[in-house]
matplotlib code that plots the C-alpha trace (Angstrom):
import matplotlib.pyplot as plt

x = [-16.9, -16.4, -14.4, -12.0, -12.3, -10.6, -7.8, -7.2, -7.4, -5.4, -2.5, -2.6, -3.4, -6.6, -8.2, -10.3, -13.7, -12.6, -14.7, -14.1, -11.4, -9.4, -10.0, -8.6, -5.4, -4.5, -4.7, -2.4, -0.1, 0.6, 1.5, 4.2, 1.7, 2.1, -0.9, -1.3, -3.4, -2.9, -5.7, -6.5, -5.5, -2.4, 0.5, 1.6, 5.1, 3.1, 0.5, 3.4, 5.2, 2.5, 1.5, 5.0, 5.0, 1.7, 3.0, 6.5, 4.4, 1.8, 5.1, 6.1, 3.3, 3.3, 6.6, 5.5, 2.5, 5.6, 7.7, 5.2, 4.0, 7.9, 8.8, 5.5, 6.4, 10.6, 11.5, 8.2, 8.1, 12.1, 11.3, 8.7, 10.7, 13.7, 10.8, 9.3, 12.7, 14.1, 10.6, 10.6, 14.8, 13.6, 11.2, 8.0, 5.7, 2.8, 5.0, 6.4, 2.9, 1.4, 4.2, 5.2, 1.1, 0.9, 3.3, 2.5, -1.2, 0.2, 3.0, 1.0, -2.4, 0.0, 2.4, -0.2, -2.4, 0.6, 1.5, -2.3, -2.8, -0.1, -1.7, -4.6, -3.4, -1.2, -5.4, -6.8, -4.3, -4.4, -8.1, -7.9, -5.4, -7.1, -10.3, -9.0, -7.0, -10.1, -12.6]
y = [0.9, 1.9, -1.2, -0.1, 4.2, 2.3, 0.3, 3.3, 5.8, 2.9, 2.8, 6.2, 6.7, 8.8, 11.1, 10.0, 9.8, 10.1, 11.4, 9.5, 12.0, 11.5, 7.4, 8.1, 10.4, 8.3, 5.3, 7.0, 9.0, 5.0, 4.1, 6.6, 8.9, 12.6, 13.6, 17.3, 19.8, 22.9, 24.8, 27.4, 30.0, 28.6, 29.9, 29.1, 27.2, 25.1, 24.3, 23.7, 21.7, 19.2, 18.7, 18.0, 15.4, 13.7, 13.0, 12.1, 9.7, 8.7, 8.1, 5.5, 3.7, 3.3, 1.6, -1.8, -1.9, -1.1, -3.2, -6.1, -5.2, -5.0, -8.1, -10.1, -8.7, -10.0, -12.0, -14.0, -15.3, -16.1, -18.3, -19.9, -21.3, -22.4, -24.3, -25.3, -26.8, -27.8, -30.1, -31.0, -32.4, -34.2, -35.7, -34.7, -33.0, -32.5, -30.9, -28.5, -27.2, -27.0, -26.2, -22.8, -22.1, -23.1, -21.3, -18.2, -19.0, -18.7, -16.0, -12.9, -12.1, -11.9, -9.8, -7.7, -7.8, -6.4, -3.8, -2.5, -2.1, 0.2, 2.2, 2.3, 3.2, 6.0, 7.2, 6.8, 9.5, 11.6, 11.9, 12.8, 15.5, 17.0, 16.9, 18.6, 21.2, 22.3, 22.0]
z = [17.5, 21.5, 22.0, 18.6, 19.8, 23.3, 21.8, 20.1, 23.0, 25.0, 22.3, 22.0, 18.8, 19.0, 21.6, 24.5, 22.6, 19.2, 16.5, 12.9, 11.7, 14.8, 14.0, 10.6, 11.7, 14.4, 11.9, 9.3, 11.9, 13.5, 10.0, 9.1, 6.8, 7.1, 8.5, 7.5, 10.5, 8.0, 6.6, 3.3, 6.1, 6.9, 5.7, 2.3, 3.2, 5.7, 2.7, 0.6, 2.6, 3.4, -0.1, -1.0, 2.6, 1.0, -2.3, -1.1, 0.6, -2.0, -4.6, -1.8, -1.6, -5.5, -5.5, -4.3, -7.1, -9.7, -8.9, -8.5, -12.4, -12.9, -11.5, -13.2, -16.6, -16.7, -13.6, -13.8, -17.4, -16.9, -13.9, -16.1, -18.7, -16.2, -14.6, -17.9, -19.4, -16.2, -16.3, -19.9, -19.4, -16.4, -18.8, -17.7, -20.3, -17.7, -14.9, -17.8, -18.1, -14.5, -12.5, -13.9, -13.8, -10.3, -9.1, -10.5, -9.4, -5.9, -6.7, -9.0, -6.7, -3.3, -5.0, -6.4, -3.4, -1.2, -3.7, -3.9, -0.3, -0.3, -2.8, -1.1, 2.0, 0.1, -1.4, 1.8, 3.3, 0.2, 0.5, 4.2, 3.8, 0.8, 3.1, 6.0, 4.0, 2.0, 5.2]

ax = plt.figure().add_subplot(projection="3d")
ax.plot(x, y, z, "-o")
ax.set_aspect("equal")
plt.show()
């Protein structure tokens, strides 16, 4: 990990010999995520305030995920049929069949992918917060 801690420390993103929590913050504060420093002494507002930052931030990263379910559940199946009877005037039985399923073969796991590392991410940063508020 020294040759990761230094790119870090070179960028920087995280202190000169960072421990894993600075790893993770630097990480997440690169990204855009509001990385919270308050404690269960700190004032209420400031407690407030970056729980309201986290899940403005967590109902972000969700967006992607929805709209990939959205999109796969009415775009998707419209694109199949123009496919499908676009194929089947054209005359081509076999091509009405495989190339709607090969395209979503290629189309659904990116989309989905894409939208779930986002979520992840959005977890990831959810779990540090709560971890450094409550520690």
């Amino acid at each position: 990990m020294l040759p990761f801690a230094d790119a870090l420390y070179t960028f920087g993103v995280a202190p000169e010999n960072p421990s894993f929590t600075d790893v993770m913050d630097g990480l997440l504060s690169a990204a855009g995520f509001p990385v919270s420093d308050v404690t269960l002494s700190s004032s209420p507002t400031d407690i407030i305030n970056d729980i309201s930052a986290t899940l403005s931030y967590d109902y972000s990263s969700l967006l992607p995920i929805a709209d990939a379910i959205n999109a796969a559940l009415t775009s998707l199946p419209a694109y199949d049929a123009n496919i499908f009877t676009d194929q089947l005037d054209a005359g081509s039985l076999l091509g009405a069949i495989l190339d709607p399923s090969s395209a979503n073969t290629a189309l659904v796991p990116y989309d989905l992918l894409l939208g779930a590392a986002d979520a992840l991410f959005g977890t990831l940063g959810t779990a540090v917060n709560l971890t450094e508020l409550f520690s």
